[in-house]
C-alpha positions as CSV (number, residue, x, y, z in Angstrom):
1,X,128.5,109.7,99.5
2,X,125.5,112.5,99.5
3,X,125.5,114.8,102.6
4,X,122.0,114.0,102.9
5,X,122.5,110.0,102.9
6,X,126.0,110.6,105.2
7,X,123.7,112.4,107.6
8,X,120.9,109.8,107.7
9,X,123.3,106.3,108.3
10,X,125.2,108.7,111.0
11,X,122.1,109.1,113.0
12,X,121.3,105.2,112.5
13,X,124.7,104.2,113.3
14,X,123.8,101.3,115.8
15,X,120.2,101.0,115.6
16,X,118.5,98.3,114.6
17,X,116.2,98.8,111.1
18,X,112.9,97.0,111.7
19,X,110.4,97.3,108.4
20,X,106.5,96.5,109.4
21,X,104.7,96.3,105.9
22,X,100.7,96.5,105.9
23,X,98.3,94.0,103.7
24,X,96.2,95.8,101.5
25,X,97.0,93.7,98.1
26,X,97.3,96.2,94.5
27,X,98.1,99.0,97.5
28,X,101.0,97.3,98.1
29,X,103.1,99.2,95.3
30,X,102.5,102.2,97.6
31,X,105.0,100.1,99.9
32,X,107.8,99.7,96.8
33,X,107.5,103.4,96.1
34,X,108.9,103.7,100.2
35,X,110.9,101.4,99.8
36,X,112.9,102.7,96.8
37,X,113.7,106.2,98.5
38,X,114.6,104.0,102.2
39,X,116.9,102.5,99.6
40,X,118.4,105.4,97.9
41,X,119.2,106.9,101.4
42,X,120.9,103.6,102.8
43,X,118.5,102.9,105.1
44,X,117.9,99.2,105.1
45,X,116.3,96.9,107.0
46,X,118.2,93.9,109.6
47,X,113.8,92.8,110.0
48,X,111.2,92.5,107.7
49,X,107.7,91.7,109.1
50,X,105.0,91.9,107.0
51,X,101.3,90.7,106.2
52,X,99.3,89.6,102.7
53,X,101.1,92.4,100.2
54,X,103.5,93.8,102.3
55,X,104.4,89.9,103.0
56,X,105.3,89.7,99.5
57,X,107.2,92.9,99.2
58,X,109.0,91.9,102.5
59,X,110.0,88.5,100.7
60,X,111.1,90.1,98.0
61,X,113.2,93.0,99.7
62,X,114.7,89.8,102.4
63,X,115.1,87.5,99.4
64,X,118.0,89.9,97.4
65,X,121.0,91.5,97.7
66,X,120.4,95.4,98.3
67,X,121.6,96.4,94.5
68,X,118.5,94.1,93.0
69,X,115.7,94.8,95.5
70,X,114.5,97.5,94.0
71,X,114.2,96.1,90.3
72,X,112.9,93.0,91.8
73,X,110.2,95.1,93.3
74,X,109.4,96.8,89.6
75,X,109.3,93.5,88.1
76,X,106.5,92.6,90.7
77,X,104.5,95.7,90.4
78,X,105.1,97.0,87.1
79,X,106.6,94.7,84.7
80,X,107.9,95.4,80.7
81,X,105.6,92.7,79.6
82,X,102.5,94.1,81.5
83,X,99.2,94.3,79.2
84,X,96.3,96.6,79.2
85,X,94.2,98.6,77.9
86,X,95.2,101.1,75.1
87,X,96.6,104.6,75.9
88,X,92.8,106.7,75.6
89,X,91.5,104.7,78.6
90,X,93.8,106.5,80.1
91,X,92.0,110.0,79.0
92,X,89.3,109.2,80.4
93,X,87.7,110.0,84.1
94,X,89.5,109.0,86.3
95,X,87.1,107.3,88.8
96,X,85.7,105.4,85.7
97,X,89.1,104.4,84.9
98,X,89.9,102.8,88.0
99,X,86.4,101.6,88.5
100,X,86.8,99.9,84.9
101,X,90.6,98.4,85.9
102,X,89.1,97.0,89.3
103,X,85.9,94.9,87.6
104,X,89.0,93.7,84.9
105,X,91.1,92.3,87.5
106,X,87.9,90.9,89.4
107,X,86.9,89.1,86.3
108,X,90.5,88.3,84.7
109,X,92.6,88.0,87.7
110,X,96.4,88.8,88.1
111,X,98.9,87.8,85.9
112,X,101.6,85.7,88.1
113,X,99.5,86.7,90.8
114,X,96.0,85.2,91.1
115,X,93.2,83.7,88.2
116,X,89.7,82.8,88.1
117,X,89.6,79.4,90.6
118,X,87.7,77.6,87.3
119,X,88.8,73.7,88.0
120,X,91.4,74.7,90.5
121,X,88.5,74.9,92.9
122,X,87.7,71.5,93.2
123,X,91.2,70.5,94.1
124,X,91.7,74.0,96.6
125,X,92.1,73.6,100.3
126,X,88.9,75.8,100.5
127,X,86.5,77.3,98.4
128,X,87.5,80.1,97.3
129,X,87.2,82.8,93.8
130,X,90.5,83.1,92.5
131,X,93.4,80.6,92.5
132,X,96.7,81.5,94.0
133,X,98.5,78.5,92.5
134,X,100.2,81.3,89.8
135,X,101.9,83.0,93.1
136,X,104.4,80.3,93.4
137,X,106.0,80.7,90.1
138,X,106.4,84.3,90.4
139,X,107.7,84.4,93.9
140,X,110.4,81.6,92.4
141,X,111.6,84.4,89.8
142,X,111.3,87.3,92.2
143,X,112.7,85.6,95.5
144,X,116.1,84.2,96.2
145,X,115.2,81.8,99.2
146,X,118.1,80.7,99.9
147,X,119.1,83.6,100.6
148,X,115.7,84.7,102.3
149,X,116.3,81.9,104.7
150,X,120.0,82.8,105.3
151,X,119.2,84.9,107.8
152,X,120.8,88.6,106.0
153,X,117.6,89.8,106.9
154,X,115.4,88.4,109.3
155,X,111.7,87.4,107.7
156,X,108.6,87.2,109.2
157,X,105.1,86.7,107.0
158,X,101.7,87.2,109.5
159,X,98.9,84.3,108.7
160,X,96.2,83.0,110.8
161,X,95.3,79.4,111.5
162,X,91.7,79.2,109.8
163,X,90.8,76.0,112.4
164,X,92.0,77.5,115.5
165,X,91.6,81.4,114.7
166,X,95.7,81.7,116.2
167,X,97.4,84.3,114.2
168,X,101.1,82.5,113.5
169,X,104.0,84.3,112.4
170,X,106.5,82.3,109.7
171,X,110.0,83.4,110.9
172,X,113.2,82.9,109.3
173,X,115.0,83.0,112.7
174,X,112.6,79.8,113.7
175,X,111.9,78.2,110.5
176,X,112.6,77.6,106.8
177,X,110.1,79.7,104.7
178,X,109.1,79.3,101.3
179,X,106.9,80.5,98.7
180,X,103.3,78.7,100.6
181,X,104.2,80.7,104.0
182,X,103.8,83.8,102.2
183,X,100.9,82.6,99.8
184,X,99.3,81.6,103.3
185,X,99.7,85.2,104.4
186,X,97.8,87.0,101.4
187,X,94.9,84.3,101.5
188,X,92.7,86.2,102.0
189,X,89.3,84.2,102.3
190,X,86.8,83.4,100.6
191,X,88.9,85.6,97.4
192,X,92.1,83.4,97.9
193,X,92.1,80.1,99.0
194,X,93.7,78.8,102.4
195,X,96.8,77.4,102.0
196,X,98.0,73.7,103.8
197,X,101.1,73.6,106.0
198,X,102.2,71.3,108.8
199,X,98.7,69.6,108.3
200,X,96.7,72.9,108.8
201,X,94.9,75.3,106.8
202,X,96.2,79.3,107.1
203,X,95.0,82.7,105.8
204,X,95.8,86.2,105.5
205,X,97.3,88.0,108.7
206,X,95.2,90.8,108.3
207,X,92.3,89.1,109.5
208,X,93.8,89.6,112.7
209,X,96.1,92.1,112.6
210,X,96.8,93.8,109.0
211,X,100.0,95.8,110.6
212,X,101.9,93.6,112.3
213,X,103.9,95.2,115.0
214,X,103.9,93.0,117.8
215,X,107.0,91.1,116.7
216,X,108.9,93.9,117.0
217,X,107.7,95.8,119.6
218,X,107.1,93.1,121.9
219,X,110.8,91.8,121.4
220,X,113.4,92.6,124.1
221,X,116.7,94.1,122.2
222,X,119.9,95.1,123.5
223,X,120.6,98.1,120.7
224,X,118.1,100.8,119.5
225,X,115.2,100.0,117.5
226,X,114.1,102.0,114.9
227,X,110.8,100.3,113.3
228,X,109.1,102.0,110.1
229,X,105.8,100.5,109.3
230,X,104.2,101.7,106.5
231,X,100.1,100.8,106.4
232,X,98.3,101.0,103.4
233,X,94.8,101.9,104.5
234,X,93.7,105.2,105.7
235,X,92.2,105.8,109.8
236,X,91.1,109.0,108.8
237,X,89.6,110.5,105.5
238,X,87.1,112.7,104.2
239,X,83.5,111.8,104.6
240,X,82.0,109.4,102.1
241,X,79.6,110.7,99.7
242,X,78.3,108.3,97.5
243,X,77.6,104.5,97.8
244,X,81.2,103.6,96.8
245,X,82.6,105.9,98.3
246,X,81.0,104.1,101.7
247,X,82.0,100.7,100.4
248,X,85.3,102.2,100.5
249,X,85.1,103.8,103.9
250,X,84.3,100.6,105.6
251,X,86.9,98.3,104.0
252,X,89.4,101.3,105.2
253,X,87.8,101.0,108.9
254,X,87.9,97.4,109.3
255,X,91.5,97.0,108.7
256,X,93.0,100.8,110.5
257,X,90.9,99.9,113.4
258,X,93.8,97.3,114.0
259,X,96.6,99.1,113.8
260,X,95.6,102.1,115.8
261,X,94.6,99.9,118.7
262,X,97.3,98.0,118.4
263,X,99.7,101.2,118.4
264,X,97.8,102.4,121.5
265,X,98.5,98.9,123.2
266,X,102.1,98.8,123.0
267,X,102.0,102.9,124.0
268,X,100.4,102.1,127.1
269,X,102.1,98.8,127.8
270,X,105.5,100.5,127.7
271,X,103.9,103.3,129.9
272,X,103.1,101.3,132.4
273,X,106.6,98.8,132.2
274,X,109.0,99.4,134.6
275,X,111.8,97.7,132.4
276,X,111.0,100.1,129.3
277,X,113.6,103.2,130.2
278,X,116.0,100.3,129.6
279,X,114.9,99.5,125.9
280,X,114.8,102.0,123.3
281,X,112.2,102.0,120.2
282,X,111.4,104.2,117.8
283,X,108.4,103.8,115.4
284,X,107.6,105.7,112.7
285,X,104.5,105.1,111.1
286,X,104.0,106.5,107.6
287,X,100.6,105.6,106.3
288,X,99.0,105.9,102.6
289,X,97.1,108.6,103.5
290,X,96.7,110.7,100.3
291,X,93.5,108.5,98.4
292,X,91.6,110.9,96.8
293,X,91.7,108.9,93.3
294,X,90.7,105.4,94.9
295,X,87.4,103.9,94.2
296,X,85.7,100.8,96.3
297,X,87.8,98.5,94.1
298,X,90.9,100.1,95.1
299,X,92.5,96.8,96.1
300,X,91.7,94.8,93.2
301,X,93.4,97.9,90.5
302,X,96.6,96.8,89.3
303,X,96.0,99.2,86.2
304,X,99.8,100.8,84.9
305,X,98.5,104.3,85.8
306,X,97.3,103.8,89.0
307,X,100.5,101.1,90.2
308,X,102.8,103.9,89.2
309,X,100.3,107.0,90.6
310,X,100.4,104.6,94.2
311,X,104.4,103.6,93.7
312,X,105.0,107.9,93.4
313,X,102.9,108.3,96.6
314,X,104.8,105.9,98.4
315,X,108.1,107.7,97.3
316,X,107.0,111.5,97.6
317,X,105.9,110.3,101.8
318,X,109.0,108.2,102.4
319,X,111.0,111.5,101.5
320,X,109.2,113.3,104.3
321,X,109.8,110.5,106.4
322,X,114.2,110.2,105.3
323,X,113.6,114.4,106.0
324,X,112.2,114.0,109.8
325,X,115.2,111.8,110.3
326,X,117.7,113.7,108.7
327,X,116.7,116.8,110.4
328,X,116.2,115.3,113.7
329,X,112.3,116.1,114.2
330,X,112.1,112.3,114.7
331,X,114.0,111.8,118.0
332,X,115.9,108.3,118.1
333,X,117.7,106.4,121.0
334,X,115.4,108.1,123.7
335,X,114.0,105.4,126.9
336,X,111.1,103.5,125.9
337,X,108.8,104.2,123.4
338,X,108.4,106.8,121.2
339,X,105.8,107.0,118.5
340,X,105.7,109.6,115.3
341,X,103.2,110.1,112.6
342,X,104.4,110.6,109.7
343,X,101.8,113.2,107.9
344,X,103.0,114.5,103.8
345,X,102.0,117.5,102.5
346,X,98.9,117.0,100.5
């Protein structure tokens, strides 16, 4: 075994391995790219919680052994058979590029992902522009449920009641999930439809709360948590300059205006707990900070180039992050909460 690897599962030994995955849909490769150097260093997760894309990457992680997750992930996100456009598009500017790959996908959908609602709107549980119906068969291929719902991993997928406005979490330590929870979690109205179970009508998580850290954080433990959550959209960036660029900026705001209050909630309500010096959690957040290249359609560009450009960025951060833990800057086991940023070299 590498020194490096030896050294990391040493200072795990006897924590638990929480992974909190962000929505944030064609972001979500970002998330694989993580994943994959987690992987390559032994650290895997005993908890998966996850919203909308990282829902679907948390079912597919959950739903394999440890030797396929990875190229199950690559057959999501980038797979042999993908289409496209020919190899000058990709010569060509790069905001144009993705700005071109973004109105594709808006008018063509997803392959295996999402298409065009056409008929299927007339028979949805809502109105809604694209139809997720191609989801199912994809998550079939990609996701082992019996194995999901074995328990190896524990599963959680974040939705949100559209009658009552409840967010619900879809556990596999509570219930039996299949491919509709975690359709439910990445329908994201009125672009996805809501999907019908138990008699009611659910959407994506991230309408109320895109990083979902309050299963894990609000969950009393007996060992050592140490929870990784990995967000996909930026709190802070450069200032917008040009009408996309604001477009951009606000669908950022909306969504990392969650997490960081919700981050600040559980910092002060372990503060001010007098049972916390008895619990020990670590998070680690590692966010996809570095979007420089992304244009107001970010979420809707599942272009080759830019899948792989996010998949790299998700890979060169979650080195940083296997470094801080490695070389100790990342304190673990310590009373109560402790909170660390994760921040790459740009």
């Amino acid at each position: 075994m590498p020194r490096g690897i030896a050294a990391v599962i040493d200072r795990l030994a006897g924590h638990r391995i929480a992974l909190v995955l962000a929505g944030g849909n064609a972001l979500g490769a970002y998330q694989a790219g993580a994943y994959q150097v987690l992987h390559e260093h032994g650290i895997e997760p005993d908890w998966i919680v996850g919203t909308s894309a990282g829902a679907i990457n948390g079912a597919v992680i959950a739903g394999n052994a440890p030797r396929d997750r990875v190229a199950r992930l690559e057959s999501l996100w980038r797979p042999r058979a993908e289409g496209g456009w020919p190899m000058w598009w990709e010569a060509i500017p790069e905001t144009w590029r993705r700005t071109g790959e973004a109105l594709t996908t808006m008018l063509a959908g997803r392959s295996g992902l999402f298409a065009p609602a056409g008929s299927a709107a007339q028979t949805a549980a809502t109105p809604a522009i694209y139809d997720t119906a191609p989801m199912r068969g994809s998550l079939a291929h990609l996701v082992d449920f019996e194995r999901l719902n074995a328990g190896h991993v524990r599963y959680g997928a974040l939705a949100v009641d559209l009658g009552s406005g409840r967010e619900t979490l879809f556990d596999t330590a509570e219930q039996r999930i299949d491919a509709d929870h975690i359709r439910a979690s990445a329908a994201m109205p009125p672009t996805f439809p809501a999907v019908p179970i138990g008699g009611r009508l659910f959407v994506d998580g991230g309408l109320s709360a895109n990083l979902p850290i309050d299963a894990v954080l609000g969950t009393a433990r007996e060992r050592p948590v140490l929870c990784i959550a990995i967000d996909l959209l930026p709190d802070a960036a450069p200032l917008p300059q040009t009408l996309g660029e604001v477009i951009g900026r606000t669908q950022d705001l909306l969504f990392s205006g969650q997490s960081r209050r919700a981050v600040d909630r559980w910092r002060d309500a372990y503060a001010t707990d007098p049972d916390a010096a008895s619990r020990s959690v670590t998070l680690v957040r590692l966010s996809y900070t570095d979007q420089r290249q992304e244009v107001a359609g970010k979420a809707m560009d599942f272009s080759p180039a830019t899948i792989r450009a996010r998949w790299n960025s998700g890979m060169r951060d979650a080195a940083a992050l296997v470094t801080h833990l490695t070389s100790g800057v990342v304190p673990l086991g310590r009373p109560g909460l402790s909170i660390h940023d994760i921040v790459p070299a740009t």
